[in-house]
N, C-alpha and C positions, 0 to 999 in steps of 0.2 A: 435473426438477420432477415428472414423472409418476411417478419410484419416493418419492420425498419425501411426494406425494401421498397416495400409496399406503401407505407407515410411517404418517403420521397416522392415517388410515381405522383400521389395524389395530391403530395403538396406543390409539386412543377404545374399538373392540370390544373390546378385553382389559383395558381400565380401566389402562392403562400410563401413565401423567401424567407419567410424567418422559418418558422416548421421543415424547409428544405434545407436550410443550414445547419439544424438541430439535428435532424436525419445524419444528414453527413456526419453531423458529432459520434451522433451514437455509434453511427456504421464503422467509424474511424476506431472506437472504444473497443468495439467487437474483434475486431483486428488485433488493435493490440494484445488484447487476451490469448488471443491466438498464435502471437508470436510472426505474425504477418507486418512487419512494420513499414514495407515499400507501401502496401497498400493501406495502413493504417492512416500515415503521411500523407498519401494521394486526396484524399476523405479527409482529410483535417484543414487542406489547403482550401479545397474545394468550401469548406465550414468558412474558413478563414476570408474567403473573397467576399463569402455574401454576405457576413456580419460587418466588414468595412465598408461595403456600398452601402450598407444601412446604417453604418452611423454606432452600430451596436458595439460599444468599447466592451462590456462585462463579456458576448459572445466571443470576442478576439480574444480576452483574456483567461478563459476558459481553454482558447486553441492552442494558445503558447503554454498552458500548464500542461494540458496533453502533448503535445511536443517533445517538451521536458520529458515526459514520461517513456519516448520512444526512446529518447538519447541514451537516458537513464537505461532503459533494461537490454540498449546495443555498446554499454559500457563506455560512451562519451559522455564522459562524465562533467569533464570542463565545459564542454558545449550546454550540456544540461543545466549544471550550475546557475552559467549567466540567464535562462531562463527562467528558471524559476527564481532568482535573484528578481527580477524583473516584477514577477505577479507578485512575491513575497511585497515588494513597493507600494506597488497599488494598493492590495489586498490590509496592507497594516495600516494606509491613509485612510480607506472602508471601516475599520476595524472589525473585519472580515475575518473572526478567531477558530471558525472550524480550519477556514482554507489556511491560512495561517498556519495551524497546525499540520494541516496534510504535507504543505510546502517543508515543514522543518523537519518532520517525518524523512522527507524522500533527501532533503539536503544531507542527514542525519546517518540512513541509510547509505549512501555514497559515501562517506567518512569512513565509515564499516569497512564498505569494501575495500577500500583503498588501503585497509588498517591502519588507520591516520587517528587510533583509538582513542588517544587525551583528548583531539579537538572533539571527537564524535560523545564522548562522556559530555563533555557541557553541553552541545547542542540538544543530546538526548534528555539529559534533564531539563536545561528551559523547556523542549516539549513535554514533556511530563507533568511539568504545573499546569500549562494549561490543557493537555489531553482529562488531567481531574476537573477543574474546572470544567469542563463541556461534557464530563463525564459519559466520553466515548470509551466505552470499557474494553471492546475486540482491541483496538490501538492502544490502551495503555499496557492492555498486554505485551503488544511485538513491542513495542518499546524498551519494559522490562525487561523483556526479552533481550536487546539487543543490546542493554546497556547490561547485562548478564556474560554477554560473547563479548565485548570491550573489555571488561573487569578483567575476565578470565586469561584474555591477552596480554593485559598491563600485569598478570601477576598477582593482583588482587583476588585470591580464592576465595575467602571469605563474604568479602563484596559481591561475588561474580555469584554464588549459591544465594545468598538473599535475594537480589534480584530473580533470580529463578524462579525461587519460591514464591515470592509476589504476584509473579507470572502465572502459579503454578492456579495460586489462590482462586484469580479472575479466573483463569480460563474452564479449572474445575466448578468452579460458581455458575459459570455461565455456559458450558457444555459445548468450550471451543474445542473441542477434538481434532479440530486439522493443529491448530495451535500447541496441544497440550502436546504433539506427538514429537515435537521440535524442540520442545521446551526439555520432554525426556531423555532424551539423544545428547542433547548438551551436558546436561546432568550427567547423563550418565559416561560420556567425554570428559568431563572435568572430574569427575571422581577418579576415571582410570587415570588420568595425567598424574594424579594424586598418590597413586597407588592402593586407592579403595576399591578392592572389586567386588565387595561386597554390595557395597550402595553402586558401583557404576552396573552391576547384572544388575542390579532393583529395580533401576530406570531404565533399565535397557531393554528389559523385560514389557516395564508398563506401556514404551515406547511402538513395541509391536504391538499389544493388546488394543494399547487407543487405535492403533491404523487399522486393525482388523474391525476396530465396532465403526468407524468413519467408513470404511468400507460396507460393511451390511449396511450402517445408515445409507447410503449412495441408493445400494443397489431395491432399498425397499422404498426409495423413492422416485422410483427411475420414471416414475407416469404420474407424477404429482409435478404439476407446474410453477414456482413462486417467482415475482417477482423479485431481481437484484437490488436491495437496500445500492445506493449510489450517491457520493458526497456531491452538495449542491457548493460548483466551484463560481 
């Protein structure tokens, strides 16, 4: 936040309007992570005016996916929709296939919540082809994932543990630990529903294990800096 800060300050002094809109982006991004949405908003509007004065359609349409993202996680969900309804537009005219995907992700997501589960099964599968296609592997996991907690709704057990597993595949391949530890929890929810307490302690087990080594990992990097990987919307 303090070097974000700090770009704005110096992008106002040098009359930079685009680097000061992009500031506001970020600072608005920051927020929302934080759970700060009045002021994430504030900072996105603020994004929002000076990419229209300049003409910048891809900047605005960046602001209205963030937007989207506030509605989304203050559970207005219909409000949400119509926006990213909106970028999904543009972005398929682009043929714009990461964002494209991010957008069907979060549309997909809301289905979820709403447990509006048979529509959220199709939508999660169209993203699914192409989350392989672009072979974004962290997102084809929550995907797996979530099309795992849909199955498991609809009744489909069988279905709902494949997908798991799938899940389980990526996430152990690639040492998603925040990932795996959500994936376990389900598993091992869907085995107790089942009446398997055998396999639901198995995962329920692995479940604490992965949080406690996500945890040491945290804390033995608590002074290691990396840059945030961030979807170019």
């Amino acid at each position: 936040m303090d070097s974000f800060v700090e770009c704005l300050n110096y992008a106002k002094q040098t009359e930079n309007r685009v680097q000061e809109a992009n500031a506001y982006q970020n600072i608005a991004t920051l927020y929302l992570l934080q759970k700060e949405y009045k002021k994430s908003a504030e900072n996105l509007d603020r994004a929002a005016n000076l990419y229209r004065e300049l003409g910048d359609d891809d900047g605005v349409l960046t602001t209205l996916f963030n937007f989207a993202n506030i509605l989304k996680e203050e559970g207005k969900f219909d409000q949400a929709r119509k926006h990213y309804q909106t970028v999904l537009g543009y972005r398929e005219r682009e043929g714009n296939k990461a964002v494209i995907a991010y957008v069907n992700i979060n549309l997909s997501q809301m289905l979820v919540e709403e447990e509006r589960c048979a529509e959220a099964v199709i939508s999660l599968e169209k993203t699914l082809i192409l989350l392989k296609e672009l072979q974004f592997n962290s997102d084809i996991a929550i995907v797996l994932n979530d099309l795992g907690l849909c199955e498991s709704k609809l009744g489909h057990t069988q279905k709902a543990i494949n997908y798991f597993q799938q899940a389980l595949e990526i996430g152990e391949e690639h040492s998603l630990l925040m990932y795996n530890s959500n994936i376990y929890k389900n598993l091992s929810q869907l085995y107790q529903d089942e009446g398997d307490y055998k396999n639901a302690l198995k995962f329920y087990d692995k479940s604490i294990t992965t949080v406690e080594e996500q945890n040491s990992l945290d804390l033995s990097l608590i002074h290691i800096s990396e840059p945030t990987r961030q979807a170019e919307i």
